[in-house]
N, C-alpha and C positions, 0 to 999 in steps of 0.2 A: 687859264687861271682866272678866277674872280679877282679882280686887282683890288679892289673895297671889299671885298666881304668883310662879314663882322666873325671875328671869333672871338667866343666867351672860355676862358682858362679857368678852371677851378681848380684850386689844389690848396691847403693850409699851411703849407710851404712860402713865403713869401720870395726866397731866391728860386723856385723853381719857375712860378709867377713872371718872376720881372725877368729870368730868361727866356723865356716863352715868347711875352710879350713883345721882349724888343728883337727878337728872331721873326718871328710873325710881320711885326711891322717894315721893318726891316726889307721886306718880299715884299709890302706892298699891301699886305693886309692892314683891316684895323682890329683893335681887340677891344675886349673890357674884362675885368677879372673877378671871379666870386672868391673871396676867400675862408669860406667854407661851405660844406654842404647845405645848409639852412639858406645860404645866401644866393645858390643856382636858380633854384624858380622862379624869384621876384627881380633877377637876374635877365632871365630868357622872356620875360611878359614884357620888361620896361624895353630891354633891347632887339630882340626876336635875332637872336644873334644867327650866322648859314649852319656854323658848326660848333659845338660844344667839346671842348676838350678838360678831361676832369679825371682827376686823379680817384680811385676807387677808395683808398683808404682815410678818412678823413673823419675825423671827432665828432659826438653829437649824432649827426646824417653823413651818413656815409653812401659815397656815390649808388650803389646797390640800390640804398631808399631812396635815392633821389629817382634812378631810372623807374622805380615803381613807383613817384608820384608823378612822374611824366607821364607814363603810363594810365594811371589813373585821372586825369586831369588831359587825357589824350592830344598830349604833345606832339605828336608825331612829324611834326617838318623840321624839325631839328637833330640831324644824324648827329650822334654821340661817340668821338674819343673817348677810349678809357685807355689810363695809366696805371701799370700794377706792375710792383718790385718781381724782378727776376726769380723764377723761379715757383711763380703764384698764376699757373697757368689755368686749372681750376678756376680760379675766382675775375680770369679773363674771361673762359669759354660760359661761367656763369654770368657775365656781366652780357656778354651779347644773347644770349637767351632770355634775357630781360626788357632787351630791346636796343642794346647798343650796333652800334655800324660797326666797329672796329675795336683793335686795341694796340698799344705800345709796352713794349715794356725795358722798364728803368734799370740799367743805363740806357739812352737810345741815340743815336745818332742823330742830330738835328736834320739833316740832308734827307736822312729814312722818315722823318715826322712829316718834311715839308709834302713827299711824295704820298705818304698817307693821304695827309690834309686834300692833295689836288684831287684825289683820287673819292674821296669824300665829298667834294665840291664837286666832283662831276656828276655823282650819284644823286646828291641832291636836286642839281639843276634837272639832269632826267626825271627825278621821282616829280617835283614840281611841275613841269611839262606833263606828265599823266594826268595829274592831279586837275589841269586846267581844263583836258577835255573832258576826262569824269565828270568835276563839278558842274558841265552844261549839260551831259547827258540829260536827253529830254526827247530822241527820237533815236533812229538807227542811224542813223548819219553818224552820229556820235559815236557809234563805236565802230566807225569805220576810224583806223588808226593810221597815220603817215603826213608826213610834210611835203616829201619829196615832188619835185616837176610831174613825175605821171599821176601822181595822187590827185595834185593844184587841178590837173586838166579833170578828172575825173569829177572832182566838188565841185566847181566850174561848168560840167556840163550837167550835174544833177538840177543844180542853180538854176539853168536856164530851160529845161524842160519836164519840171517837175509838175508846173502849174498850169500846163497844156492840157487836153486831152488826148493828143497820142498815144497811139500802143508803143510800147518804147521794149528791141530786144537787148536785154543784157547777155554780151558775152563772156567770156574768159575762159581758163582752165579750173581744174576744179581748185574746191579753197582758197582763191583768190576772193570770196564776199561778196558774191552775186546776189546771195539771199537777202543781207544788211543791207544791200543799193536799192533793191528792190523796195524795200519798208521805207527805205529814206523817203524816195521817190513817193511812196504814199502819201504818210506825214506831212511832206513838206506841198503837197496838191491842193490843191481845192476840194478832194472830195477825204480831206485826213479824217471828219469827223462821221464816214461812213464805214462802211465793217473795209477790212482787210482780212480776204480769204485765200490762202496757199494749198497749192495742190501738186504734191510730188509726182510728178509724171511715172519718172521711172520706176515705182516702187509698186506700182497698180497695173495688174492687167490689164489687157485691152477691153474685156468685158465691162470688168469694175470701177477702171478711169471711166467708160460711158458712163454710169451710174453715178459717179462721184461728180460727173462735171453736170449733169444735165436732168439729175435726179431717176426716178422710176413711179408708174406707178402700181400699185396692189395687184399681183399677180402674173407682172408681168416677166416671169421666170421663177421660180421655184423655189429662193428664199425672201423674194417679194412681199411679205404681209402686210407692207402696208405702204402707203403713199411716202413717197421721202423726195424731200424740194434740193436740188443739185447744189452744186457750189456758184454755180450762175445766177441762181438764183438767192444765194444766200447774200453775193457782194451785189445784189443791186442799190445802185446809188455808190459801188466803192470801188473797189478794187481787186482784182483776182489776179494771184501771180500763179504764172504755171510752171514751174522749176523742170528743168532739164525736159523741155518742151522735144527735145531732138529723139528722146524716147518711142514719142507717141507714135500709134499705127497710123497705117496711113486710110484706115477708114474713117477712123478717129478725127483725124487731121481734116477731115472732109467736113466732117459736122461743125468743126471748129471753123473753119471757116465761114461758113451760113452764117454763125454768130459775130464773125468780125465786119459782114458784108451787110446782113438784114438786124441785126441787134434782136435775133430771135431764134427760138430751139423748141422742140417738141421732147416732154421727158420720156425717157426708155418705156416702150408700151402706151404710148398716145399717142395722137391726132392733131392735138390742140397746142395752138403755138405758143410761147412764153414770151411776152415781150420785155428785155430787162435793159436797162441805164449801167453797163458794168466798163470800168476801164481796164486794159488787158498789159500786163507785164508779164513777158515770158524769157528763160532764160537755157542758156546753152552751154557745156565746153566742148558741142560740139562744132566744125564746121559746117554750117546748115549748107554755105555754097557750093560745097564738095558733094552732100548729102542727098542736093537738088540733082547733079548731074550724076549722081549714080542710080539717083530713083526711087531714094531709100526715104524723100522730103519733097512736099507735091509746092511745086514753083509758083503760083496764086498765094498760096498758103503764107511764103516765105516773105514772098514782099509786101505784104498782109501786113507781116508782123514786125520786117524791117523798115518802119514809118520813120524811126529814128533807133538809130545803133549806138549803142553806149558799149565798150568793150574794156573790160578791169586788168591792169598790167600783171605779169608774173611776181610774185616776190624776186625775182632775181634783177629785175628791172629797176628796184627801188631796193635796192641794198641797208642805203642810206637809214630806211626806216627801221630796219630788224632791232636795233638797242632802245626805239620809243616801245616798238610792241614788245618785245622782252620785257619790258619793267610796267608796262600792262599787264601781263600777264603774271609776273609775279605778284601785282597787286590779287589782281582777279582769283590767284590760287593761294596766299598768304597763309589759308585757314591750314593747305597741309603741310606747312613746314612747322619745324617745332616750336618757335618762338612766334610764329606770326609775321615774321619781316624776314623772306629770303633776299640775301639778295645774289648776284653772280660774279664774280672772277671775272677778271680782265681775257685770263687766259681762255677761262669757257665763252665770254663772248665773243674774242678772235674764232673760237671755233666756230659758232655759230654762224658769223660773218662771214666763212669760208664755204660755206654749203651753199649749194645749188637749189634747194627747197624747193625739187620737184613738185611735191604735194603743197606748196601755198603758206599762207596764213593759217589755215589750219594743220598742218603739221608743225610748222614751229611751234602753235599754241599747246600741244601733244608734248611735240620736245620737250617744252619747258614744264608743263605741268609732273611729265615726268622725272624729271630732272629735279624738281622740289623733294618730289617722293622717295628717290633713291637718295639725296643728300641729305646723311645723318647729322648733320650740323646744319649754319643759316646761310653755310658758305656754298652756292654750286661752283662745282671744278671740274674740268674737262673729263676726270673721271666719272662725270654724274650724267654728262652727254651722251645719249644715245640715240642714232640717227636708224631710222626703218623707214626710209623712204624708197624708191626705185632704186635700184643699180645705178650708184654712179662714183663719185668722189671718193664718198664716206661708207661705202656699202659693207657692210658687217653680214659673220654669219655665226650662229650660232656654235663651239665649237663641241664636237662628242662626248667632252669630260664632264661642263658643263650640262649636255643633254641627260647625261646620264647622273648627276646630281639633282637634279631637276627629277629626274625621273625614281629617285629613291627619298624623294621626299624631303631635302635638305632646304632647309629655309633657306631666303634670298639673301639676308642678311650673312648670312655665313658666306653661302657662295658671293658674294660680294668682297670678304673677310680676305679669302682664300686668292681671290687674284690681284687685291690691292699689293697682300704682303709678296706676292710676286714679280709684282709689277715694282717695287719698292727698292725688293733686293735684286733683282734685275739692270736697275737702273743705278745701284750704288756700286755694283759690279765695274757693269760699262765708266761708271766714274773714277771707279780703281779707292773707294771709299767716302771721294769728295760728297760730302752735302749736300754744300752751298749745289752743284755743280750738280746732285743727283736731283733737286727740288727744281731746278730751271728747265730741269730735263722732261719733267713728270708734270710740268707746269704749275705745282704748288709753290706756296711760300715755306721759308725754310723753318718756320718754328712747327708748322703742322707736317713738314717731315719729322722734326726731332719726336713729334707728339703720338706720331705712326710707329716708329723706329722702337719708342720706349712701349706704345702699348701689345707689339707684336717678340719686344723682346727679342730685336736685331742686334746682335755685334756690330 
């Protein structure tokens, strides 16, 4: 908990106010109070309060219009309570579509408010952490996300041999951001104000990698027409990253080194040698030492290029990071949730924290992006997680009944429909009726059980 935070109360209520207040305080909070809606804006400018707690219904400005001139006046470090009388469930789920964090509703348990509040307060503290490396974003480095010890070692060793000239191999598995380290590494060089040229290994024949790296000239093969200057030629004075360098042939690999040893190449169909000034960043998830002793990676070549080894940890290694990059990403994909402000469940990011993330940084980014997309609210909930990564923990399979709705054309939205209320009544079963007890089950909250229960027209 924030022991000082500030929270601002709005309500025209003045007994609900001064219980608020001295509940709030009470914990160790401070507050200040708007006592009506006209009076939250000049409210949240003078105080910049963590969190806003404010009743929806309120004379004159009513919280609705207050969220829309937060909105408009682009408030946004300010997560918003809202309070609305029982029964006024609507004009809760329209108030977070507005852009509220949350909501209560009246009677409420003071104990249930406090646990909101913390839970609000953490959200914030995360969304402000994004927020601070955003606002520096100015290179790739920047959108290398994490705090944790192996990340420390990683910025730490970019620090210290950015500004070399070294060929420097990047390793890792895949989606671990070999590509991002790589552009740091430029940026942050001596030669940042020179091109920065990448060249997918794996993705280019062995013919047309020749040509891609080392140019051709007019005629020399058959769709030749006309002279083209290589990528060696385009980073002179910069830098050329070779991505997933463990691809390349190994004739390939032969020419490439000429160029690590003489700082020169003859393009595909010439004679005449190229002399270029290029620094070499190459990178791998493969094991090149294993690659060497099978034959498969010519051993000159290797230590060429292993001048200096920079290797990026798994996501599983840095656990700790997954809930800063989660609310990266929710920023990053904001545009496709309904409201513009998803955010996620305790329960979905337990799940999240639970995976193995075979595939990296870039599958969680997948994860979540998808996870915006199937969450028809701003809520994701462990129903909205779906893991497609290798066989392991979490491994799902698609099941026949589904294939075959899929296969007759049934929108997703339905087939989504169809196994919530399943899952619902499933679980109210196993409860023998209970609720409270079917929602802890399913890992919602119990009012958007009750809200499931009423739209599917469960007994």
């Amino acid at each position: 908990m924030d022991d000082k935070a500030m929270i601002l109360v709005a309500d025209d209520d003045p007994s609900i106010r001064s219980l608020l207040q001295s509940f709030l305080e009470s914990e160790g909070f401070n507050t200040v109070e708007a006592k009506s809606g006209r009076d939250v804006i000049p409210a949240i400018t003078k105080h910049r309060p963590d969190v806003l707690i404010m009743d929806v219904r309120m004379p004159g400005m009513s919280g609705l219009d207050v969220l829309d001139q937060m909105k408009k006046m682009h408030i946004d470090d300010v997560p918003v309570l809202t309070m609305t009388a029982y029964g006024t469930s609507s004009i809760a789920i329209e108030a977070i579509q507005r852009g509220a964090y949350d909501y209560v509703t009246k009677p409420f348990e003071l104990d249930d408010l406090l646990i909101t509040v913390k839970r609000t307060l953490d959200h914030r503290n995360l969304a402000r952490r994004v927020r601070a490396v955003d606002e520096t974003i100015r290179d790739p480095l920047d959108n290398i996300i994490g705090n944790t010890p192996p990340m420390q070692q990683v910025y730490k060793a970019i620090g210290r041999v950015a500004r070399t000239e070294a060929t420097i191999l990047v390793t890792g598995e895949s989606g671990t951001g070999k590509e991002l380290v790589a552009g740091a590494l430029h940026f942050n060089s001596n030669r940042r104000n020179g091109p920065y040229v990448k060249v997918p290994c794996a993705s280019l024949t062995e013919t047309l990698l020749e040509s891609e790296l080392f140019g051709h000239e007019a005629g020399s093969f058959t769709s030749a027409v006309k002279t083209r200057k290589g990528r060696f030629e385009m980073a002179d004075g910069g830098t050329i990253f070779l991505d997933e360098i463990g691809e390349m042939s190994l004739n390939t690999q032969k020419k490439l080194l000429r160029v690590l040893q003489e700082r020169e190449f003859e393009r595909v169909g010439s004679n005449t040698p190229i002399k270029v000034n290029t620094r070499v960043i190459a990178a791998t998830n493969r094991g090149l030492a294993k690659e060497v002793a099978e034959g498969r990676f010519r051993e000159d070549l290797y230590y060429r290029l292993n001048v200096i080894a920079l290797e990026l940890p798994p996501l599983r290694e840095r656990m700790d990071d997954v809930p800063l990059l989660v609310e990266h990403f929710l920023q990053k994909y904001r545009n496709d949730a309904p409201n513009n402000s998803p955010r996620i469940s305790e329960e979905a990011l337990d799940a999240l924290m639970s995976y193995a993330w075979p595939g990296n940084v870039r599958e969680l980014e997948n994860t979540v992006h998808r996870s915006i997309i199937l969450a028809r609210s701003s809520v994701i909930t462990p129903q909205h997680i779906v893991f497609t990564g290798a066989p392991g923990k979490h491994e799902s399979s698609v099941d026949e009944d589904i294939q075959d709705q899929v296969a007759a054309g049934v929108k997703l939205k339905d087939i989504v429909a169809k196994v919530e209320r399943q899952a619902i009544e499933a679980a109210l079963e196993q409860a023998d009726g209970n609720r409270s007890q079917a929602a802890k089950q399913l890992g919602i909250y119990r009012r958007l059980l009750y809200a499931k229960i009423k739209e599917y027209e469960l007994a």
